[in-house]
C-alpha positions as CSV (number, residue, x, y, z in Angstrom):
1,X,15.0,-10.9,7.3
2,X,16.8,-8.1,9.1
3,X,14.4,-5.4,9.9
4,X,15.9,-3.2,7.5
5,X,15.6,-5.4,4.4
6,X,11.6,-6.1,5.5
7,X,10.9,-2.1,5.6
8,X,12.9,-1.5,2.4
9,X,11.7,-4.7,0.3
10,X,8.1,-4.8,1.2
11,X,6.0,-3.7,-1.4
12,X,2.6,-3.4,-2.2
13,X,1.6,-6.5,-4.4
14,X,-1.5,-7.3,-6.7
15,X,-0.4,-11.0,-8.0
16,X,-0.1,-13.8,-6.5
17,X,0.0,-17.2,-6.9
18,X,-2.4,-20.1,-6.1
19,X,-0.5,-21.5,-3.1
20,X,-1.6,-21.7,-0.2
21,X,-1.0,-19.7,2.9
22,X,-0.9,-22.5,5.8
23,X,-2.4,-22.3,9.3
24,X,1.2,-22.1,10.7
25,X,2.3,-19.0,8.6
26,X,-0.5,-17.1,9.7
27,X,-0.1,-17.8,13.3
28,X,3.6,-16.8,13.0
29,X,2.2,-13.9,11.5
30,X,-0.7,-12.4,13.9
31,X,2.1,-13.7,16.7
32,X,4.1,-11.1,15.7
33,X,1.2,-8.3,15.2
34,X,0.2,-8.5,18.5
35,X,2.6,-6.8,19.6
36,X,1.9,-3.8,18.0
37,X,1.6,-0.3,20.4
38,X,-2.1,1.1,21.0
39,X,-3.6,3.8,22.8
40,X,-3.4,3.0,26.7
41,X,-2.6,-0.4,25.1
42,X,-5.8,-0.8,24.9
43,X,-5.5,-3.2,21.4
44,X,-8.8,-2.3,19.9
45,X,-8.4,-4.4,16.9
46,X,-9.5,-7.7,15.5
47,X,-8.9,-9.6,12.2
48,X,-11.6,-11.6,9.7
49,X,-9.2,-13.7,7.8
50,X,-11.0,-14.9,5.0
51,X,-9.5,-17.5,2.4
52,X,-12.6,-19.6,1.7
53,X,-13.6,-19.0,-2.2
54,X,-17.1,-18.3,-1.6
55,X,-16.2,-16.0,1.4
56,X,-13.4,-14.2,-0.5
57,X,-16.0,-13.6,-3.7
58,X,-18.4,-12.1,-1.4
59,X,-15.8,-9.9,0.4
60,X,-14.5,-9.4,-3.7
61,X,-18.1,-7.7,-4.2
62,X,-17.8,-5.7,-1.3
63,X,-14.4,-4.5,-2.5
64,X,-15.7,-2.9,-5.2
65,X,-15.1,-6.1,-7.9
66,X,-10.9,-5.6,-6.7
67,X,-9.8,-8.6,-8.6
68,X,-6.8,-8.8,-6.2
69,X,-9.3,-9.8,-3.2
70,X,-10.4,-12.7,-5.2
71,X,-6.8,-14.0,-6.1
72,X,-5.6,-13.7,-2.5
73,X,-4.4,-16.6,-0.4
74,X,-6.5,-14.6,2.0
75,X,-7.4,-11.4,2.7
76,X,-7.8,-9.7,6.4
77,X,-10.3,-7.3,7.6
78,X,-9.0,-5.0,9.7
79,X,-11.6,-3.8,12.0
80,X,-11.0,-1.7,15.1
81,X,-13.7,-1.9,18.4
82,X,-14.9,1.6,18.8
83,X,-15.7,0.7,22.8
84,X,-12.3,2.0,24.4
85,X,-13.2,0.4,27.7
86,X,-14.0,-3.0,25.9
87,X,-11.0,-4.2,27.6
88,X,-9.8,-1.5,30.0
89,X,-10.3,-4.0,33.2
90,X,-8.3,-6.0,31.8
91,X,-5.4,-4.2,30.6
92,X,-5.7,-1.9,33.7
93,X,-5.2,-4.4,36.4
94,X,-2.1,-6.2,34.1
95,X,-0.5,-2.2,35.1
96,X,-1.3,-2.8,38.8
97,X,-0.1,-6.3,38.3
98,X,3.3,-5.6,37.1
99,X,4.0,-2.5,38.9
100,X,2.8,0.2,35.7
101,X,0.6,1.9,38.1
102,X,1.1,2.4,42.2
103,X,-2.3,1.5,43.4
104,X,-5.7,0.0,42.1
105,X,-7.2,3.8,43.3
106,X,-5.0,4.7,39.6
107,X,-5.8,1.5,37.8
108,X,-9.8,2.3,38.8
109,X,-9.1,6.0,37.8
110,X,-7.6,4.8,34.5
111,X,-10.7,2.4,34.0
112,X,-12.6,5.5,34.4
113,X,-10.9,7.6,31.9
114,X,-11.2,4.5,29.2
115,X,-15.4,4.4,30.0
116,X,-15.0,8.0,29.4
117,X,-13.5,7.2,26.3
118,X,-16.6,4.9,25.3
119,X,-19.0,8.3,25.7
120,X,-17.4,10.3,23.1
121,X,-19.6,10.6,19.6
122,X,-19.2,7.7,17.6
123,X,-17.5,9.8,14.9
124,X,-14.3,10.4,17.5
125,X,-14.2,6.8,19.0
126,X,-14.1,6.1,15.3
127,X,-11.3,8.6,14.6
128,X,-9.7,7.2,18.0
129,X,-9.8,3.0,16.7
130,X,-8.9,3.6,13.5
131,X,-5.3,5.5,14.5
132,X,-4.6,2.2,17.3
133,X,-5.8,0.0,14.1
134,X,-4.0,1.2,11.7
135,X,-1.1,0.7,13.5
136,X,-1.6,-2.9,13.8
137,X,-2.3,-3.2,9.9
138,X,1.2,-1.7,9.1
139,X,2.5,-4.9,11.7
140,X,0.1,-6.9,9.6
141,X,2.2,-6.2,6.0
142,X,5.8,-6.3,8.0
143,X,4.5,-9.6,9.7
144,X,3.7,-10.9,6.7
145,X,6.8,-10.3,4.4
146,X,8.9,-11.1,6.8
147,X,7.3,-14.7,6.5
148,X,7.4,-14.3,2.8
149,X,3.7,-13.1,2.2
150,X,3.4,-10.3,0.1
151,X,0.6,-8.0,1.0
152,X,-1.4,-4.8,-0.1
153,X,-3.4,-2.8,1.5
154,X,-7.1,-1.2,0.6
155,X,-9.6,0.9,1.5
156,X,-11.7,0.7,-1.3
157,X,-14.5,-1.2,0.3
158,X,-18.0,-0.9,0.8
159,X,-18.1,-0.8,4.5
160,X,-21.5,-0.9,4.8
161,X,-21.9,-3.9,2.5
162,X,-19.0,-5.7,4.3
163,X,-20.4,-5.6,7.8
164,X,-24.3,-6.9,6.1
165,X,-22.4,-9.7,3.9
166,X,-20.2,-11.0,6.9
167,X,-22.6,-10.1,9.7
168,X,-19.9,-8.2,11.4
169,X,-21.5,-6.0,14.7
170,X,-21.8,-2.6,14.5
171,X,-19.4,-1.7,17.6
172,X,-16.5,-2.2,14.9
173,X,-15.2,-0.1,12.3
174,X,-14.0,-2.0,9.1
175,X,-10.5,0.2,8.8
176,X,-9.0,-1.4,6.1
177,X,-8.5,-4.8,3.9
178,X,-5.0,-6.0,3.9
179,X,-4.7,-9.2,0.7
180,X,-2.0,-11.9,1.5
181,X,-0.4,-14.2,-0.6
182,X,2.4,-15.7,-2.3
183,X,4.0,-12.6,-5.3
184,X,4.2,-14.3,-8.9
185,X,7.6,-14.5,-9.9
186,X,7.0,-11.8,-12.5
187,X,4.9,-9.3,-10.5
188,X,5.0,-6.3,-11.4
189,X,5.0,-4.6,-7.7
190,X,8.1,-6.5,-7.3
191,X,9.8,-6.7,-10.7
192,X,9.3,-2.7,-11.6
193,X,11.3,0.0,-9.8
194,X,10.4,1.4,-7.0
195,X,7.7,3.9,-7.0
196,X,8.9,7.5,-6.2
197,X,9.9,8.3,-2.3
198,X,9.9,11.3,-0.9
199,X,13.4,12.6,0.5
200,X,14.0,12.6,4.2
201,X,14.9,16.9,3.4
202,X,11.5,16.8,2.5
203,X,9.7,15.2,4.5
204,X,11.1,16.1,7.8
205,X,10.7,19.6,9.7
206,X,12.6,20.5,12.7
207,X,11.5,23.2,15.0
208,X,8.9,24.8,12.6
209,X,6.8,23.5,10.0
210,X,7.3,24.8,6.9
211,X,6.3,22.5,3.9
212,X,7.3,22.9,0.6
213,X,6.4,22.2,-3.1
214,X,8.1,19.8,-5.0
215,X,7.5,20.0,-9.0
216,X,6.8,16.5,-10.3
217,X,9.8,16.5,-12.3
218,X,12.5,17.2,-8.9
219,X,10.4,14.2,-7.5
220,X,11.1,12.0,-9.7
221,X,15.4,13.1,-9.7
Protein backbone atom coordinates (compact mmCIF):
# COMPACT_ATOMS: atom_id res chain seq x y z
CA UNK A 1 0.00 0.00 0.00
CA UNK A 2 0.94 3.64 -0.33
CA UNK A 3 1.59 5.01 3.04
CA UNK A 4 -1.31 7.13 2.81
CA UNK A 5 -3.87 4.33 2.18
CA UNK A 6 -2.14 2.18 5.31
CA UNK A 7 -2.69 5.34 7.86
CA UNK A 8 -6.21 6.04 6.43
CA UNK A 9 -7.48 2.25 6.12
CA UNK A 10 -6.07 0.78 9.14
CA UNK A 11 -8.58 0.16 11.63
CA UNK A 12 -8.89 -1.35 14.82
CA UNK A 13 -10.31 -4.94 14.25
CA UNK A 14 -12.08 -7.52 16.70
CA UNK A 15 -12.75 -10.47 14.03
CA UNK A 16 -10.84 -12.42 12.40
CA UNK A 17 -10.66 -15.45 10.70
CA UNK A 18 -9.01 -18.88 11.43
CA UNK A 19 -6.14 -18.49 8.98
CA UNK A 20 -3.09 -18.58 9.79
CA UNK A 21 -0.45 -15.86 10.11
CA UNK A 22 2.81 -17.57 8.52
CA UNK A 23 6.43 -17.23 9.83
CA UNK A 24 7.21 -15.18 6.77
CA UNK A 25 4.53 -12.51 7.31
CA UNK A 26 5.56 -11.84 10.60
CA UNK A 27 9.16 -11.43 9.82
CA UNK A 28 8.18 -8.94 7.05
CA UNK A 29 6.39 -7.43 9.68
CA UNK A 30 8.81 -6.97 12.85
CA UNK A 31 11.42 -6.18 9.63
CA UNK A 32 9.68 -3.21 9.21
CA UNK A 33 9.07 -2.28 13.05
CA UNK A 34 12.49 -2.16 13.73
CA UNK A 35 12.96 0.61 12.43
CA UNK A 36 10.95 2.61 14.49
CA UNK A 37 12.66 5.95 16.30
CA UNK A 38 13.46 5.61 20.26
CA UNK A 39 14.92 7.71 22.72
CA UNK A 40 18.89 8.03 22.06
CA UNK A 41 17.80 5.06 19.86
CA UNK A 42 18.10 3.19 22.44
CA UNK A 43 15.17 0.48 21.19
CA UNK A 44 13.91 -0.54 24.54
CA UNK A 45 11.35 -2.88 23.28
CA UNK A 46 10.77 -6.57 22.80
CA UNK A 47 7.81 -8.64 21.42
CA UNK A 48 6.12 -12.11 22.99
CA UNK A 49 4.36 -13.30 19.97
CA UNK A 50 2.01 -15.82 21.08
CA UNK A 51 -0.22 -17.97 18.64
CA UNK A 52 -0.08 -21.36 20.40
CA UNK A 53 -3.87 -22.13 21.69
CA UNK A 54 -2.88 -22.93 25.12
CA UNK A 55 -0.52 -19.94 25.29
CA UNK A 56 -3.11 -17.52 23.76
CA UNK A 57 -6.00 -18.92 26.37
CA UNK A 58 -3.72 -18.13 29.16
CA UNK A 59 -2.70 -14.64 27.85
CA UNK A 60 -6.96 -14.57 27.04
CA UNK A 61 -7.26 -14.82 31.08
CA UNK A 62 -4.81 -12.38 31.63
CA UNK A 63 -6.69 -10.00 29.23
CA UNK A 64 -9.45 -9.84 31.26
CA UNK A 65 -11.53 -12.90 29.30
CA UNK A 66 -11.06 -10.33 25.83
CA UNK A 67 -12.49 -12.91 23.48
CA UNK A 68 -10.56 -11.11 20.65
CA UNK A 69 -7.09 -12.46 22.26
CA UNK A 70 -8.35 -15.95 21.95
CA UNK A 71 -9.51 -15.58 18.23
CA UNK A 72 -6.24 -14.01 17.15
CA UNK A 73 -3.81 -15.41 14.64
CA UNK A 74 -1.49 -14.18 17.36
CA UNK A 75 -1.33 -11.62 19.65
CA UNK A 76 2.06 -9.55 20.65
CA UNK A 77 3.07 -8.31 23.99
CA UNK A 78 4.54 -5.31 23.83
CA UNK A 79 6.97 -4.92 26.62
CA UNK A 80 9.50 -2.15 26.98
CA UNK A 81 13.06 -2.75 29.09
CA UNK A 82 13.01 -0.23 31.84
CA UNK A 83 17.19 -0.43 31.97
CA UNK A 84 18.05 2.57 29.49
CA UNK A 85 21.62 1.53 29.41
CA UNK A 86 20.68 -2.16 28.65
CA UNK A 87 22.14 -1.45 25.30
CA UNK A 88 23.75 1.96 25.47
CA UNK A 89 27.46 0.29 24.64
CA UNK A 90 26.11 -0.86 21.91
CA UNK A 91 24.30 1.79 20.28
CA UNK A 92 26.88 4.24 21.51
CA UNK A 93 29.89 2.91 19.82
CA UNK A 94 27.63 2.29 16.30
CA UNK A 95 27.57 6.65 16.75
CA UNK A 96 31.42 6.65 17.01
CA UNK A 97 31.37 4.11 14.36
CA UNK A 98 29.70 5.93 11.72
CA UNK A 99 30.78 9.39 12.54
CA UNK A 100 27.27 10.38 14.94
CA UNK A 101 29.61 11.43 17.59
CA UNK A 102 33.49 13.01 17.23
CA UNK A 103 35.30 10.96 19.84
CA UNK A 104 34.71 7.80 22.18
CA UNK A 105 35.42 10.70 25.26
CA UNK A 106 31.32 11.64 23.85
CA UNK A 107 30.30 8.07 23.07
CA UNK A 108 31.61 7.23 26.93
CA UNK A 109 29.93 10.47 28.11
CA UNK A 110 26.70 9.34 26.37
CA UNK A 111 27.06 5.84 27.95
CA UNK A 112 27.17 7.72 31.12
CA UNK A 113 24.15 9.70 30.69
CA UNK A 114 22.12 6.31 29.61
CA UNK A 115 23.48 4.54 33.18
CA UNK A 116 22.18 7.69 34.55
CA UNK A 117 19.09 6.92 32.97
CA UNK A 118 18.97 3.27 34.65
CA UNK A 119 19.10 5.28 38.33
CA UNK A 120 15.98 7.12 38.03
CA UNK A 121 12.85 5.60 40.15
CA UNK A 122 11.33 2.80 38.54
CA UNK A 123 8.07 4.81 38.09
CA UNK A 124 10.06 7.36 35.50
CA UNK A 125 12.12 4.66 33.66
CA UNK A 126 8.64 3.20 33.39
CA UNK A 127 7.20 6.51 32.09
CA UNK A 128 10.55 6.82 29.88
CA UNK A 129 10.05 2.85 28.06
CA UNK A 130 6.71 3.04 27.69
CA UNK A 131 6.84 6.53 25.31
CA UNK A 132 10.02 4.66 23.13
CA UNK A 133 7.45 1.43 23.20
CA UNK A 134 4.71 2.76 22.27
CA UNK A 135 6.13 4.07 19.37
CA UNK A 136 7.17 0.81 18.18
CA UNK A 137 3.53 -0.59 18.76
CA UNK A 138 1.94 2.03 16.37
CA UNK A 139 4.91 0.47 13.71
CA UNK A 140 3.54 -2.82 14.88
CA UNK A 141 -0.39 -2.11 13.55
CA UNK A 142 1.10 -0.09 10.22
CA UNK A 143 3.48 -3.10 9.74
CA UNK A 144 0.94 -5.25 9.93
CA UNK A 145 -1.85 -3.83 7.60
CA UNK A 146 0.41 -3.08 5.25
CA UNK A 147 0.93 -6.98 5.04
CA UNK A 148 -2.70 -7.43 5.26
CA UNK A 149 -3.00 -8.21 9.07
CA UNK A 150 -5.59 -6.37 10.75
CA UNK A 151 -4.70 -5.46 14.27
CA UNK A 152 -6.03 -3.91 17.60
CA UNK A 153 -4.62 -2.71 20.23
CA UNK A 154 -5.22 -3.19 24.26
CA UNK A 155 -4.44 -2.30 27.47
CA UNK A 156 -6.79 -4.05 29.32
CA UNK A 157 -4.53 -6.62 30.80
CA UNK A 158 -3.62 -7.83 34.01
CA UNK A 159 -0.03 -6.99 34.01
CA UNK A 160 0.73 -8.50 36.91
CA UNK A 161 -0.92 -11.83 35.92
CA UNK A 162 0.79 -11.62 32.53
CA UNK A 163 4.34 -11.40 33.70
CA UNK A 164 3.54 -14.69 36.52
CA UNK A 165 1.63 -16.68 33.59
CA UNK A 166 4.45 -16.15 30.94
CA UNK A 167 7.37 -15.79 33.39
CA UNK A 168 8.26 -12.59 31.81
CA UNK A 169 11.29 -10.70 34.13
CA UNK A 170 10.51 -7.96 36.04
CA UNK A 171 13.07 -5.37 34.22
CA UNK A 172 10.12 -5.15 31.59
CA UNK A 173 7.08 -3.26 31.56
CA UNK A 174 4.10 -5.11 29.63
CA UNK A 175 2.89 -1.70 27.59
CA UNK A 176 0.36 -3.00 25.67
CA UNK A 177 -1.16 -6.17 23.68
CA UNK A 178 -1.49 -5.70 20.06
CA UNK A 179 -4.06 -8.96 18.36
CA UNK A 180 -3.15 -9.87 14.70
CA UNK A 181 -5.03 -11.64 12.29
CA UNK A 182 -6.78 -12.05 9.13
CA UNK A 183 -10.44 -9.28 9.38
CA UNK A 184 -13.71 -11.54 8.51
CA UNK A 185 -15.10 -10.38 5.46
CA UNK A 186 -17.98 -8.93 7.32
CA UNK A 187 -16.21 -7.18 10.24
CA UNK A 188 -17.67 -4.78 11.69
CA UNK A 189 -14.45 -2.44 12.29
CA UNK A 190 -14.09 -2.68 8.69
CA UNK A 191 -17.59 -2.77 7.18
CA UNK A 192 -19.12 0.23 9.62
CA UNK A 193 -18.08 3.83 8.98
CA UNK A 194 -15.58 5.28 10.37
CA UNK A 195 -15.62 6.22 13.91
CA UNK A 196 -15.66 10.04 14.49
CA UNK A 197 -12.19 12.04 13.86
CA UNK A 198 -11.35 14.99 15.29
CA UNK A 199 -10.72 17.96 12.71
CA UNK A 200 -7.13 19.12 12.15
CA UNK A 201 -8.80 23.02 13.34
CA UNK A 202 -9.22 21.20 16.28
CA UNK A 203 -6.81 19.46 17.06
CA UNK A 204 -3.87 21.58 16.13
CA UNK A 205 -2.60 24.87 18.12
CA UNK A 206 -0.18 27.17 16.72
CA UNK A 207 1.80 29.59 18.91
CA UNK A 208 -0.48 29.14 22.04
CA UNK A 209 -2.47 26.51 23.36
CA UNK A 210 -5.82 27.17 23.70
CA UNK A 211 -8.20 24.07 23.53
CA UNK A 212 -11.66 24.17 23.00
CA UNK A 213 -15.01 22.26 23.61
CA UNK A 214 -16.66 20.52 21.04
CA UNK A 215 -20.44 19.56 21.82
CA UNK A 216 -21.03 15.96 20.76
CA UNK A 217 -23.35 16.86 18.21
CA UNK A 218 -20.56 19.43 16.08
CA UNK A 219 -18.35 16.20 16.46
CA UNK A 220 -20.18 14.11 14.80
CA UNK A 221 -20.95 17.08 11.62
Amino acid sequence: MEFDEVIETRRSVHQYTDEDIDDDTLEAIFEQVRYSPSSFNLQPWEFLVVRDEDNLARLQEAANGQETVGESGATVVVLGNKDPAAHADRIFGDWLDKGYIPNEEVRDNLIGVAENMAEMPEDERRVWTTRSTALAAMSLMHAAWDNGVASCPMEGFDADALVDAFDIDDGYEPVMLVTLGYATEDADDLENGRKVRRSVDEIVHHETFEPETVDAAAADD
